[in-house]
Every structure is written in structure tokens, then in C-alpha cells.
C-alpha positions in Angstrom: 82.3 12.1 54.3 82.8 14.6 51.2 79.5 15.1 50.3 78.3 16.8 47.1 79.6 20.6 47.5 77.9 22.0 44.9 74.3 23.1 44.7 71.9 23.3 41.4 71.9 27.0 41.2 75.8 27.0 41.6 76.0 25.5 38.5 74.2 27.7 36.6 76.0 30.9 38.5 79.6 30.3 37.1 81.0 31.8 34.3 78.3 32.3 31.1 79.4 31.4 28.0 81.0 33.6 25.4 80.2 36.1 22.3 81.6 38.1 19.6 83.2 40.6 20.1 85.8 39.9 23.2 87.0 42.5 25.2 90.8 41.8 25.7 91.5 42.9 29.6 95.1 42.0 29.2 96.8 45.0 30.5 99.1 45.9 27.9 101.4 44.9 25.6 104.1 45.0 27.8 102.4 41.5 29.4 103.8 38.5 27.9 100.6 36.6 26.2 101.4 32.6 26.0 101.6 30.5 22.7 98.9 28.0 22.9 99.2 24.0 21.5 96.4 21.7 22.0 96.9 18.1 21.5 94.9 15.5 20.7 95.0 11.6 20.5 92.2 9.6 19.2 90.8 6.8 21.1 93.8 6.5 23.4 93.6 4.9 27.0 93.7 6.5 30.2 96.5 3.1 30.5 98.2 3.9 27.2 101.2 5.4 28.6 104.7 4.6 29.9 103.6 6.6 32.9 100.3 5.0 34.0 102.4 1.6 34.1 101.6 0.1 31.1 103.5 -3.0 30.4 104.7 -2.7 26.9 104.0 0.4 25.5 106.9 3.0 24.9 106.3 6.4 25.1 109.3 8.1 26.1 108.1 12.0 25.2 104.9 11.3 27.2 107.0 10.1 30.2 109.3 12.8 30.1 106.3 15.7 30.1 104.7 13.8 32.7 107.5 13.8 34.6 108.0 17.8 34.4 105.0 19.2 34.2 101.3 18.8 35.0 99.6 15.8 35.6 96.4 15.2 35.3 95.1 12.1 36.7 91.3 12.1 36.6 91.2 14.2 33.2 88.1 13.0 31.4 87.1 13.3 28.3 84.0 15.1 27.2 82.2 12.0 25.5 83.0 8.6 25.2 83.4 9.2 21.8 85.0 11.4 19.2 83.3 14.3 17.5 81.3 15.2 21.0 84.4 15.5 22.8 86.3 17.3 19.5 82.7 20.0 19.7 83.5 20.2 23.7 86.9 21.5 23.2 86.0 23.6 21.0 83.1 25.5 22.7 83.5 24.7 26.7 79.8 23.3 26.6 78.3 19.5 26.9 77.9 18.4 23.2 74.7 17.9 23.3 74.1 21.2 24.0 74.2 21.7 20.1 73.2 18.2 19.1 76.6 16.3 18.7 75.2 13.0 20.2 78.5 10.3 18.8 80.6 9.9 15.9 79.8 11.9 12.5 76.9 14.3 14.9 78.4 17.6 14.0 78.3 21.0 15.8 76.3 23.7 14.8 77.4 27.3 13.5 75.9 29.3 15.9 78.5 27.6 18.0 81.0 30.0 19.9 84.6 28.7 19.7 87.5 29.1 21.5 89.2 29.6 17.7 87.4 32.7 17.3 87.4 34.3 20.5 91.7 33.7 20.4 91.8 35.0 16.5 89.6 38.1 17.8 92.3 38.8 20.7 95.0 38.8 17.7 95.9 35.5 18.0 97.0 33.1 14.8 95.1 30.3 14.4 95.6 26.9 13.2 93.8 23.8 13.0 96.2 20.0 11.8 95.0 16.4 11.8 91.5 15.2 12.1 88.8 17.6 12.3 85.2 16.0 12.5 82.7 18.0 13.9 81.6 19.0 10.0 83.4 18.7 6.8 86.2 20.4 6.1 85.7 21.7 2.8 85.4 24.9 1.3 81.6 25.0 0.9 80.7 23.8 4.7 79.6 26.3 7.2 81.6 24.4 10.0 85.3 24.0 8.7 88.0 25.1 10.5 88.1 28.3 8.7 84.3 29.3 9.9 85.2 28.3 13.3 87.8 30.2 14.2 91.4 29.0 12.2 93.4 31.0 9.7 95.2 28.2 8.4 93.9 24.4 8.3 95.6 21.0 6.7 92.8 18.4 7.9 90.7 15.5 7.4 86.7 15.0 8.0 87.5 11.9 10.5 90.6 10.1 11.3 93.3 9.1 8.7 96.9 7.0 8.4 100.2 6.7 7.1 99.9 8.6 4.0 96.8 10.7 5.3 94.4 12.4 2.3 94.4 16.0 4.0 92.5 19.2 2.8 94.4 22.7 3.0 92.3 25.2 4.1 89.3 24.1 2.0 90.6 22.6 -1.1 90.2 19.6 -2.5 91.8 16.9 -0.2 95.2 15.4 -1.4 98.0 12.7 -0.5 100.5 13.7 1.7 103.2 11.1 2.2 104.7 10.4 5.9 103.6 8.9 8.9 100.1 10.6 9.6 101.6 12.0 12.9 104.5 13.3 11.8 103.0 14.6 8.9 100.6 16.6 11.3 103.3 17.9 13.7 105.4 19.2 10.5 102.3 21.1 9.2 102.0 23.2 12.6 105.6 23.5 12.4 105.9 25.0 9.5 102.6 27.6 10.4 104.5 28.4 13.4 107.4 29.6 11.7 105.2 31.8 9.5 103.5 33.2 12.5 107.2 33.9 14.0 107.9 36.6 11.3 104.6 38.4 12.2 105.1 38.9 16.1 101.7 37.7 16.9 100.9 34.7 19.7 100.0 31.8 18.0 97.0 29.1 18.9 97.3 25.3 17.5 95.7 22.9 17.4 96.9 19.1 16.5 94.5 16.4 16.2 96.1 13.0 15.8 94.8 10.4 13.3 96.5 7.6 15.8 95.7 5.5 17.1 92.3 5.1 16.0 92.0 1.8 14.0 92.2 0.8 11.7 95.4 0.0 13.1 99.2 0.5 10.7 102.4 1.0 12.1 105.9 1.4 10.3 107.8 -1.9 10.2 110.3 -0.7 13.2 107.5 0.3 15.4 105.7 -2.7 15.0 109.1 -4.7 15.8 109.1 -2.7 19.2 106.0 -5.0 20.5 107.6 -8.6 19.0 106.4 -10.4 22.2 102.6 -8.7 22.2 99.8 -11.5 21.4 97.9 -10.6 18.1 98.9 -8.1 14.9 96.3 -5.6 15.2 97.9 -4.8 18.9 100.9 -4.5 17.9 100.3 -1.9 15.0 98.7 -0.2 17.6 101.0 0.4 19.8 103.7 1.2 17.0 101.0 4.1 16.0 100.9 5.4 19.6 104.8 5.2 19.8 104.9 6.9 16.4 102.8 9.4 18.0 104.5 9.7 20.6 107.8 10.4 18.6 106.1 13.2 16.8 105.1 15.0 19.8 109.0 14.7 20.9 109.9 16.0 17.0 107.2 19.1 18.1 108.7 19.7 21.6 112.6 19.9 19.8 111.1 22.2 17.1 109.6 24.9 19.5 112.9 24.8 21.6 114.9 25.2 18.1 112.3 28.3 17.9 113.1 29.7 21.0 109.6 29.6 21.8 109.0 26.4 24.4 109.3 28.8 27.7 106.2 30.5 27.0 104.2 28.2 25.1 101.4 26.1 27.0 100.7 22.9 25.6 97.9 21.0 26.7 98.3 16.9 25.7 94.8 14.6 26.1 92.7 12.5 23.9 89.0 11.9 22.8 87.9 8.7 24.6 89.4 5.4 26.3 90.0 2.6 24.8 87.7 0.8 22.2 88.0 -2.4 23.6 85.0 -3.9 21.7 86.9 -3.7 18.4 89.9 -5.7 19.6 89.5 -9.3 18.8 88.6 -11.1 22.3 92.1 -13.0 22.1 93.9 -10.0 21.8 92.3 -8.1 25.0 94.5 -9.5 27.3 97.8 -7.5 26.0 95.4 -3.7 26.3 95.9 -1.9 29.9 93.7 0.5 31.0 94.9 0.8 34.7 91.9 -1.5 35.9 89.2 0.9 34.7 85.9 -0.3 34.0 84.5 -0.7 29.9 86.0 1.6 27.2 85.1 3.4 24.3 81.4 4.2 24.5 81.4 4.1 27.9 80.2 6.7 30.5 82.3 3.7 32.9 85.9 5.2 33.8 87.6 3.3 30.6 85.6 5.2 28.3 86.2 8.6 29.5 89.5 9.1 31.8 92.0 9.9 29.5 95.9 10.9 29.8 95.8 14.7 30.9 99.4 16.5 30.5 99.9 20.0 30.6 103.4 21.6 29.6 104.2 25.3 30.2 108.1 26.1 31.1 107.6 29.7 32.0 105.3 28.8 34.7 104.9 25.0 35.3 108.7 25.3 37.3 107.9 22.0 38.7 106.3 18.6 38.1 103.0 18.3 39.8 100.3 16.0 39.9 96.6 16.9 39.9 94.0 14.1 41.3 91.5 16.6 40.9 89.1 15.9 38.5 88.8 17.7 35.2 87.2 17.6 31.6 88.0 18.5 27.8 85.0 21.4 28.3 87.3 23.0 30.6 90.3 23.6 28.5 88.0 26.7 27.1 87.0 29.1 29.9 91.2 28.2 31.5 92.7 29.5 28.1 89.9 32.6 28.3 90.7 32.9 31.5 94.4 32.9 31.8 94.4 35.3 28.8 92.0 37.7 31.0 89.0 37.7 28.4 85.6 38.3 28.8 82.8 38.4 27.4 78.6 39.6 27.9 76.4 36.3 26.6 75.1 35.3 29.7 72.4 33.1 27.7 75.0 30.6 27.1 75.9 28.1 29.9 79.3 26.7 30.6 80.0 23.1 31.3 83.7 23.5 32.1 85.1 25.4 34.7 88.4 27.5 35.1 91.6 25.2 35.9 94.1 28.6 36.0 94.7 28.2 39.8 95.8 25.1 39.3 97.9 25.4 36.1 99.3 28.5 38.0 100.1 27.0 41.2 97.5 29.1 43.2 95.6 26.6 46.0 93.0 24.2 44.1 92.2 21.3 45.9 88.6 20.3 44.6 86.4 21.0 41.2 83.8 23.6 41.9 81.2 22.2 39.9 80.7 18.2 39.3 81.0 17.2 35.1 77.8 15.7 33.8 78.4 13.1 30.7 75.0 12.2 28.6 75.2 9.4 26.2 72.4 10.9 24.5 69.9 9.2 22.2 68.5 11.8 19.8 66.2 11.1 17.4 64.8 14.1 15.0 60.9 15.5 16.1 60.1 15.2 12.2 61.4 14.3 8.9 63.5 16.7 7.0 65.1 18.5 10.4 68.3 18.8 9.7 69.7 21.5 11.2 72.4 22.2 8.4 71.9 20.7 4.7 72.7 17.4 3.7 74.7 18.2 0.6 76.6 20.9 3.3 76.8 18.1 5.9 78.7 15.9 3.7 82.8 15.2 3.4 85.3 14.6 1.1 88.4 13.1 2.6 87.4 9.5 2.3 88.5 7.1 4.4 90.2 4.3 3.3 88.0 1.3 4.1 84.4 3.9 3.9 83.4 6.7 1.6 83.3 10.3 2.7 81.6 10.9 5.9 78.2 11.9 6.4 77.6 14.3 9.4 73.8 14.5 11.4 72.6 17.7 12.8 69.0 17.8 13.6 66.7 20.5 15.4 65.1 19.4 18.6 62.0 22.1 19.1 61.1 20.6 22.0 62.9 20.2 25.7 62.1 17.8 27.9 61.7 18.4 31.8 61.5 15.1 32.7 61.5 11.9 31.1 64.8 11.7 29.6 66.4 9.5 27.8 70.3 7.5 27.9 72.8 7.3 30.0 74.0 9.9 32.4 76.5 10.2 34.8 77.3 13.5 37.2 80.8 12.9 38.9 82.1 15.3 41.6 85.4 15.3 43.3 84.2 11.8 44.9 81.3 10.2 43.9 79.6 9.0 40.4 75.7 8.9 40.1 75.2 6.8 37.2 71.7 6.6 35.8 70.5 4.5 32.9 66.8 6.0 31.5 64.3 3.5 30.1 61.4 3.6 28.9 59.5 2.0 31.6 62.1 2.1 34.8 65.1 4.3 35.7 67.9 2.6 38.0 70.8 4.7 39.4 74.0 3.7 41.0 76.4 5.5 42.9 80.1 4.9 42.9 82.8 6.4 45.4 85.5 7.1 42.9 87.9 7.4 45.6 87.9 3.7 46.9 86.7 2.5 44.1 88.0 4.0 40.7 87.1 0.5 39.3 83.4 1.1 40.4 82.7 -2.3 41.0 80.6 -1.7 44.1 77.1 0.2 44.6 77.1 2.2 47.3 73.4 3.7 46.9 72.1 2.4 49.4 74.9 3.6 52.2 74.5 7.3 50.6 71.1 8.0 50.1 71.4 11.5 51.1 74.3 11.8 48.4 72.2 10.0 45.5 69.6 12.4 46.2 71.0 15.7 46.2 73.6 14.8 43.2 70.0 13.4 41.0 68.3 16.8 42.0 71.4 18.6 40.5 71.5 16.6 37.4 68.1 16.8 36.8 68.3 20.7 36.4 71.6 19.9 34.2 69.6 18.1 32.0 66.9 20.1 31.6 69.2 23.1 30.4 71.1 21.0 28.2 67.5 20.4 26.8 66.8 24.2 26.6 69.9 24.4 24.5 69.8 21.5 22.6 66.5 24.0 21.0 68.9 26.5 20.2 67.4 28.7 22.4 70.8 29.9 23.4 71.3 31.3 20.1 70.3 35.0 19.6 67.6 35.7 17.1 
């Protein structure tokens, strides 16, 4: 039996989080530094792929990276939901570390990103497609320009064909084109301005598909003729429009001469939101037999497709059944760039995946992932934790007005008695724990018999279900700590 490797302190031990200013360890310029694309899908199924088997969705560019480079099959979102998995990304840290709970729960400032530390190591930085962990505008504390990005075109929450976009700040405007496309040909076009100034570029796309609600282009939607119910099949045509533009991206950096050494890193923000698909429509969704969706801490709402691309090094397809998280995309770029850093009052959540991007031996995470659908509730009135007039958007969606983002200050940490859902997965078992306010039950699923997790295997683990609650336990109570802000120097 594979019992639980890792111990409490362990988790604590690995690499602390990061400050201004980074020292760059790289050796010299002489040492080739990669271009760096992050890609994003929003509410995308760990199913919702050529690859994974799915019966009717086309998604030849996804197939084709898949198929040469490195596959990630147990990559898990952060969150089963968006703006706590877009904050993970960012920062390498649980969410609710800084209070992003679910949709529209921002980040806080005091937040270190990944954005800033790259731009720091002379780096160009760029940030397309939906942004949502704080508005994007001018006036906010937590666009993309104060976290990190030289140049943005986004929106406050997800968008469509014809997506209202903001340009670094300004006031948001119409840009025609399918909303993927249009998002690919804005990094394109901030590539090629980076090209002319010899410096490594970092990008980030953030897809507006295929988040509902659901509107594909007339020949997309013809694709999925024989798919039961119209709100499927102008999903699908969104994620094969997607799709597309990610092909249109790969062609452009190869048209660049720049593909061989960039690393680009393809995943999304949760599973699928089954809920909001009418019942008689369910049928024709494929999620590869995982359990729930969106919302989730159950395998649907978190494992997600995981793809990395990177010709100089990735010389051969691979694929990685070791399990990984959107928190650890931050400390593998820091480290594969060689930068440090001296805040050791900041816990990571992710871990390190260089060995295995680089082909070195990696057989098992060193460290479980703990997931925490948290239910935060403000300690008083009037705790926000950034303004309200600050807090609120201006791309408006099209069936909603601007978005309203929540911060709140949390002065207190609780040691025990907490509250949610909570799951702590390691390289073979799930402890699920549900918190109420007047019992706690806790399940334990073996993830490698059972990815469906439709059997309970407490009772034949006990040993397991109590070291792996002992180690949450002291997760939780430093995500508390930092939920304070006490990680934030005074």
C-alpha cells in the first residue's frame, strides 16, 4: 500500500513563497531563457477533448499537442471555480489564502504574482481574455497592469463573439471576431512588438469559451448536427473554435521563429458545469466517468486537461499520471528560470514540476494538494478589504451588469472548527471532509482504483484517514493564518 508520504512539517519545509526584488541566478546571458504562454479555458471538462475519448467533440490542435508533448492526466484545477483558480495561477498559493472563496471573490494587492517576479527578471508581460480576480480598469489596484503585465486587452469575467475588451485600463470597447480568435490575435500582435526589443516574453491567454452562455459560429455549430439539444451544440462549436485559435497561435509562433523555445502550458479553470445544462441535454456531455462538475471538490469539478508544449526540450510525447495543480505552474516557471527569492513568511501550495517537464526522474508529487470550498462570511460590517467603488467593473456582460468583486478581512483564524468542504489528495488517496456545524463526516477514496470515487474506503484505511486529516488540519490552520494577512509585511 502507498501510504501518505508526506508529513505535516514537510509541507511547510518546501519552497517559501516569493518577494520583490528577485535575484536572477540565471548564469548569464549566454543561457537561452524560454518564452512563456499560459493558456486558459473556462469551465472546460477534464472529458472535453478529442484525446480523453470524447465522442463528438473535435479538437484537432489539442490532439496534436497531446500527442507530442506533455500530458498531464491528473492536472487539477485550483478551485472548482473560476476566479480562485485564475488567483492560484497567478500567485502559486490556495486562494483562500487571500480570500478568493468563488466567482467575483477577488485577490488582494499584497498578493505576489508570478507577472511581477517574470517583468522583474526582464521579461515582457502580457495579459488577453478574461481577467477576473478584480476589475480591470484604470482606477483598480488589481488590474493586470498592478499585477505584473505591461500590456493587457481584457475583460472583468468571461465574454463572447464580439467580446467588450478593455486595453490596458481604458474604457472597455467592441472588438469584432470570435472571442477566441480575437484573444489569440491580441498576444500575437504583443509578441511581435516584444520580437523587435530582444527580450523573453511571458503571456498569458484567458479564453472567454466555453463558458455559457453558450454561441458558436454557424459552421461550428453544424459540426455537432446529430448532438441532442442547442445549448450543447453551441458549446461544443465554442470549444472547437477555441480550439482553432490555439492552432492559429501555434502557426503564428512557428511563422515567428519562436515555437522551439517557447513553453506553453494549456489547462482550464474548473470541470464541467453540469448543473446548468438542461437535464435532457446531459446525456451528450463526457467527462470520462468523473464524479459531479463545476463546484465540485469531486473529480469532475477539478481534473482538468493538462498539456504542456516546449519543442526545445519536450523531444518526445510523454504522459504524466502524476498528480498536479494550477498553484504549481508558479514555483515550475520560478524555478526553471533559476529565481529566488527571501519571504519565507509566505507559504507555497504548489510544488516544482521542472523534473518532470525536463525529463529528470519524477514519479510521485512531494506534497498532497489540499482544495477548500470555503464559506467566508465577513467578522463585521464594512470589511472590505479593498473599496467597493474600487471593487467594481466595467466590461458588462451581456445578460448582467458589470461585475461586483468581494474581498473581506478575516481578523481572526480558526484552529479548529472549520468550515466547507475540503479535500487533501496525494498521489493515491482523497480524504474528503464535509464540516457542519454540528457533525464532521470524512470519506476516503483510492484514486487509483477508483477515479470515479464511488466507494468509501475509510474504514479499510484507518491509519491513512488519520495521518492524511492530521496533515490537513495544519493546512488549514495556515491557510487561516493567511487568510489574516498575516503574511503580508507591515
Amino acid at each position: 500500500m502507498n501510504s501518505p508520504t508526506c508529513t505535516a512539517v514537510a509541507i511547510f519545509a518546501l519552497a517559501a513563497a516569493l518577494t520583490l526584488p528577485v535575484n536572477r541566478t540565471i548564469a548569464s546571458e549566454t543561457k537561452l531563457r524560454p518564452n512563456i504562454v499560459l493558456m486558459m479555458t473556462d469551465d472546460q471538462g477534464w472529458g472535453e477533448t478529442g484525446y480523453h475519448g470524447h465522442p463528438h467533440l473535435k479538437t484537432p490542435t489539442l490532439d496534436e499537442m497531446a500527442a507530442k508533448g506533455l500530458r498531464l492526466d491528473r492536472f487539477y484545477a485550483a478551485a472548482p471555480v473560476c476566479s480562485p483558480t485564475r488567483t492560484a495561477v497567478l500567485t502559486g498559493r490556495n486562494p483562500v489564502r487571500s480570500g478568493s472563496f468563488g466567482p467575483n471573490y477577488s485577490t488582494r494587492p499584497e498578493e505576489i504574482t508570478i507577472a511581477q517576479l517574470l517583468k522583474a527578471a526582464d521579461y515582457r508581460t502580457g495579459h488577453f481574455g478574461k481577467w477576473h480576480v478584480g476589475p480591470v480598469k484604470a482606477a483598480s489596484p488589481l488590474n493586470p497592469a498592478r499585477m505584473g503585465f505591461d500590456e493587457y486587452l481584457s475583460h472583468d469575467n468571461f465574454f463572447d463573439i464580439d467580446p467588450l475588451l478593455s486595453h490596458n485600463g481604458a474604457p472597455p470597447e467592441i472588438i469584432k471576431g470570435e472571442s477566441s480568435e480575437v484573444v489569440v490575435d491580441a498576444a500575437t500582435k504583443f509578441i511581435k512588438q516584444v520580437q523587435g526589443e530582444g527580450k523573453p516574453f511571458f503571456v498569458i491567454m484567458w479564453f472567454g469559451s466555453p463558458h455559457g452562455p453558450y454561441r458558436g459560429l454557424t459552421n461550428d455549430v453544424a459540426l455537432y448536427d446529430k448532438v441532442t439539444g442547442e445549448e450543447t451544440k453551441n458549446r461544443f462549436a465554442e470549444i472547437t473554435a477555441m480550439d482553432r485559435a490555439v492552432g492559429k497561435f501555434r502557426n503564428s509562433l512557428k511563422e515567428l521563429d519562436v515555437a522551439n523555445n517557447t513553453l506553453l502550458w494549456f489547462t482550464s479553470d474548473n470541470g464541467i458545469p453540469i448543473a446548468s445544462v438542461p437535464v435532457p441535454q446531459r446525456a451528450a456531455l463526457f467527462n470520462g466517468g468523473l464524479r459531479d462538475g463545476k463546484w465540485s471538490l469531486y473529480e469532475g469539478g477539478l481534473r482538468v486537461p493538462g498539456i504542456i508544449e516546449w519543442p526545445a526540450v519536450i523531444t518526445k510525447a510523454r504522459i504524466s499520471k502524476i498528480p498536479c495543480v494550477s498553484s504549481d505552474i508558479f514555483p515550475t516557471l520560478l524555478d526553471l528560470l533559476e529565481l529566488k527569492s527571501s519571504d519565507s513568511k509566505r507559504p507555497l501550495d504548489g510544488v516544482s514540476l521542472r523534473k518532470l517537464i525536463v525529463g529528470e526522474e519524477m514519479t510521485t508529487r512531494p506534497q498532497p494538494i489540499g482544495f477548500w470550498n470555503y464559506e467566508g462570511r465577513p467578522e463585521k460590517k464594512n470589511a472590505r478589504w479593498i473599496d467597493e467603488e474600487l471593487s467594481r467593473g466595467t466590461t458588462h456582460l451581456k445578460r448582467d451588469g458589470p461585475v461586483q468583486f468581494s474581498n473581506y478581512h478575516h481578523p481572526v483564524a480558526r484552529t479548529n472548527n472549520f468550515n466547507g468542504e475540503v479535500t487533501w489528495t496525494d498521489n493515491r488517496f482523497k480524504l474528503f471532509v464535509s464540516h457542519r456545524p454540528k457533525s464532521t463526516t470524512r470519506r476516503l477514496f483510492d484514486l487509483l482504483e477508483d477515479p470515479r470515487e464511488t466507494k468509501n474506503v475509510a474504514d479499510q484505511y484507518p491509519d491513512v484517514v488519520k495521518t492524511m486529516t492530521a496533515q490537513l488540519e495544519e493546512w488549514q490552520r495556515s491557510v487561516e493564518r493567511s487568510l489574516t494577512g498575516a503574511d503580508y509585511s507591515k
